[in-house]
C-alpha positions in Angstrom: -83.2 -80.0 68.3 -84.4 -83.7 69.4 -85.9 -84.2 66.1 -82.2 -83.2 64.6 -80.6 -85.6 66.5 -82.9 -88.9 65.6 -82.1 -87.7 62.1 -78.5 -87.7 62.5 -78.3 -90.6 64.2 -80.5 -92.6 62.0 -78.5 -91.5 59.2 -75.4 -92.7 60.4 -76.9 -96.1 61.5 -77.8 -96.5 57.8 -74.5 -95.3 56.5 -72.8 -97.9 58.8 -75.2 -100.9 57.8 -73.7 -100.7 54.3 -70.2 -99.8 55.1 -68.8 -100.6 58.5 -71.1 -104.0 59.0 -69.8 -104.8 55.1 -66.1 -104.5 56.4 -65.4 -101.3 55.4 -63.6 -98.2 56.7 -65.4 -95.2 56.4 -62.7 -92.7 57.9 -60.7 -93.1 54.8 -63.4 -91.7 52.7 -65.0 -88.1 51.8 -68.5 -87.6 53.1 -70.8 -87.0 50.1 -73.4 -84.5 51.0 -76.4 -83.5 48.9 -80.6 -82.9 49.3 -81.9 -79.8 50.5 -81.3 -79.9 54.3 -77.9 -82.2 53.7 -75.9 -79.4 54.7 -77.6 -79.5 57.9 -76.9 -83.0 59.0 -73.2 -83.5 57.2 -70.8 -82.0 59.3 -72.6 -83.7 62.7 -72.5 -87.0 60.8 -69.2 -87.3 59.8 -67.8 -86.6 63.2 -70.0 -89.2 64.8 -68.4 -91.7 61.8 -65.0 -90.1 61.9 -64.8 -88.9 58.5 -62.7 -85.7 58.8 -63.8 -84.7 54.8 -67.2 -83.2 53.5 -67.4 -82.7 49.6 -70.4 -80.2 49.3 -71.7 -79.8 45.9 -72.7 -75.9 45.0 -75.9 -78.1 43.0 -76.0 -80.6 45.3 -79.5 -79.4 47.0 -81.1 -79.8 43.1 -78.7 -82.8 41.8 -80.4 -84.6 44.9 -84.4 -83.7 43.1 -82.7 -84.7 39.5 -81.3 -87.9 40.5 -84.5 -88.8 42.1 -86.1 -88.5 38.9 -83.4 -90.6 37.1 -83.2 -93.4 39.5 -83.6 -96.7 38.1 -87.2 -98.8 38.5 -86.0 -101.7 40.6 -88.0 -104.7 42.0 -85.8 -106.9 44.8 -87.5 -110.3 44.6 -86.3 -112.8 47.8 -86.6 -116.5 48.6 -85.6 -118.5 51.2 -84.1 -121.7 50.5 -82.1 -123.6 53.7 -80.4 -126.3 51.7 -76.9 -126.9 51.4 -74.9 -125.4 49.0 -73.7 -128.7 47.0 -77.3 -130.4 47.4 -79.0 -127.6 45.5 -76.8 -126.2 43.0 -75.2 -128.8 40.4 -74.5 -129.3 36.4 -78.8 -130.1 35.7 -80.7 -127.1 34.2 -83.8 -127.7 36.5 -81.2 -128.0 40.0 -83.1 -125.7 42.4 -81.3 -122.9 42.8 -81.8 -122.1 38.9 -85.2 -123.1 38.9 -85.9 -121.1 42.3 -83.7 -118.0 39.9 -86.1 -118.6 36.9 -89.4 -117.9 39.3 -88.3 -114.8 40.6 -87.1 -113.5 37.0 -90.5 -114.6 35.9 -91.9 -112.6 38.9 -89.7 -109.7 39.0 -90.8 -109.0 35.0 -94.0 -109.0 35.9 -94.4 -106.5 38.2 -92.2 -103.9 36.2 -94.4 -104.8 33.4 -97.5 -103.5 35.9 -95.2 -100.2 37.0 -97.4 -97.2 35.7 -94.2 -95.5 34.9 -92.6 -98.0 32.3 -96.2 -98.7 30.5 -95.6 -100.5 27.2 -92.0 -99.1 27.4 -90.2 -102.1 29.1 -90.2 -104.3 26.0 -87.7 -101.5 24.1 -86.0 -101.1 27.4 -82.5 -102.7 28.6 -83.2 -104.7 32.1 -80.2 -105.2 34.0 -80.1 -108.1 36.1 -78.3 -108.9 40.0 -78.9 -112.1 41.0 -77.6 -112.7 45.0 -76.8 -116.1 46.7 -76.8 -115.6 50.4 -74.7 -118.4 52.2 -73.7 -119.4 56.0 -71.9 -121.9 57.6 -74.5 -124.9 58.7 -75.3 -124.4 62.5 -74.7 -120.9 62.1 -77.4 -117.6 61.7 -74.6 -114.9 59.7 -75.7 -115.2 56.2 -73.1 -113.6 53.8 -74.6 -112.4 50.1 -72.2 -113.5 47.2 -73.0 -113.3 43.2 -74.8 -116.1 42.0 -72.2 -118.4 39.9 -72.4 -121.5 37.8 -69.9 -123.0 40.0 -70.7 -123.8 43.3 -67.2 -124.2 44.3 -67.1 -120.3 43.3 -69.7 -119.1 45.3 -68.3 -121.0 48.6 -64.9 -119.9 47.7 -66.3 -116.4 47.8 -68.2 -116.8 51.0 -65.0 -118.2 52.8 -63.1 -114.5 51.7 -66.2 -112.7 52.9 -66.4 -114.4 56.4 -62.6 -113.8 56.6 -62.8 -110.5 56.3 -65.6 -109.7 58.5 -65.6 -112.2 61.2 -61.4 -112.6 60.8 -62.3 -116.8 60.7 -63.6 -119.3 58.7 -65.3 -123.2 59.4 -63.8 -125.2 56.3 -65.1 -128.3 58.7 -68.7 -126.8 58.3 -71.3 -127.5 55.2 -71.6 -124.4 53.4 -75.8 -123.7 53.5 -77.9 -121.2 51.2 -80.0 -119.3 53.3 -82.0 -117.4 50.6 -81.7 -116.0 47.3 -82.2 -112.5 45.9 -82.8 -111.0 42.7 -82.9 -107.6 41.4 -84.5 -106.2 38.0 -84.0 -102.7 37.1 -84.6 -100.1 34.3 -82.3 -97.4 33.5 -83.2 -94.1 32.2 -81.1 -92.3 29.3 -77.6 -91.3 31.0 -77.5 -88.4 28.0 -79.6 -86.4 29.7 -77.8 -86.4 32.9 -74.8 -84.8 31.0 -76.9 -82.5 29.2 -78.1 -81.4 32.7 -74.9 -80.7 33.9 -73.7 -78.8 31.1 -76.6 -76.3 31.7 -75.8 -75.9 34.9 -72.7 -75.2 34.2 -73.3 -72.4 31.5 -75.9 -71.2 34.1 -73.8 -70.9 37.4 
């Protein structure tokens, strides 16, 4: 029963890092629930959430297996950076937040070229790319990720909305400081065969 417990609980504390910390309200939304022992752990983690919804999938216990096996490759590359926004992001190709942006591209390509499960494959195959500028007010420790932009006036304009909406203020008076940036790299596999899963499933049930 302990061990049941730490595995609720940790579950909800990673289900509220990416929605309640991000602003959102999870009691408006349907629990998802799928893996093998899901059906275990859903009902206990939606009332310590406050979700009063569940969608149980009559697959979901296999879907979770599958979708393992069609997740995307991804490698997260991360670099810190402490300069102010306006300093280090202008109109000049080599600016450092674009060079900084080329490294990590350079490095991120790299080590999917080395994954044993792409091979010689990730020349043929389509990359998609998220690159992530994370910014905070100078003075301040509550770095906020936005999309990286061409504009720097964008990206702080962004930031400003996102610190409204989770901290309910802004600090127009303050320098707006990038505290790191982030890129991510990933392969997808062939979406067809997802559909051609569920069809069979289907016919099968």
């Amino acid at each position: 029963e302990g061990f049941r417990l730490i595995a609720v609980e940790n579950m909800v504390n990673a289900i509220k890092k990416i929605s309640v910390q991000c602003g959102h309200d999870v009691t408006r939304y349907t629990l998802q629930c799928f893996g093998g022992a899901g059906g275990q752990h859903c009902c206990e983690i939606a009332d310590a959430l406050g979700m009063t919804q569940v969608y149980i999938h009559r697959f979901s216990g296999v879907l979770s297996a599958f979708g393992m096996g069609l997740a995307p490759v991804v490698v997260l590359k991360h670099c810190t950076v402490e300069a102010r926004l306006l300093e280090c992001m202008d109109a000049r190709p080599e600016c450092v937040l674009r060079s900084l942006l080329a490294r990590l591209r350079s490095q991120a390509t790299e080590d999917l070229r080395r994954s044993p499960s792409l091979g010689d494959s990730l020349e043929a195959a389509q990359l998609s790319e998220r690159t992530r500028t994370h910014l905070k007010y100078e003075g301040t420790d509550s770095a906020l990720a936005v999309s990286f932009a061409e504009s720097p006036e964008a990206m702080a304009e962004e930031f400003a909305r996102l610190h409204q909406q989770r901290f309910g203020f802004t600090m127009a008076e303050r320098a707006v400081v990038v505290d790191a940036l982030s890129l991510e790299l990933s392969v997808t596999w062939e979406r067809d065969l997802l559909a051609q899963f569920g069809h069979e499933m289907e016919e099968g049930a």
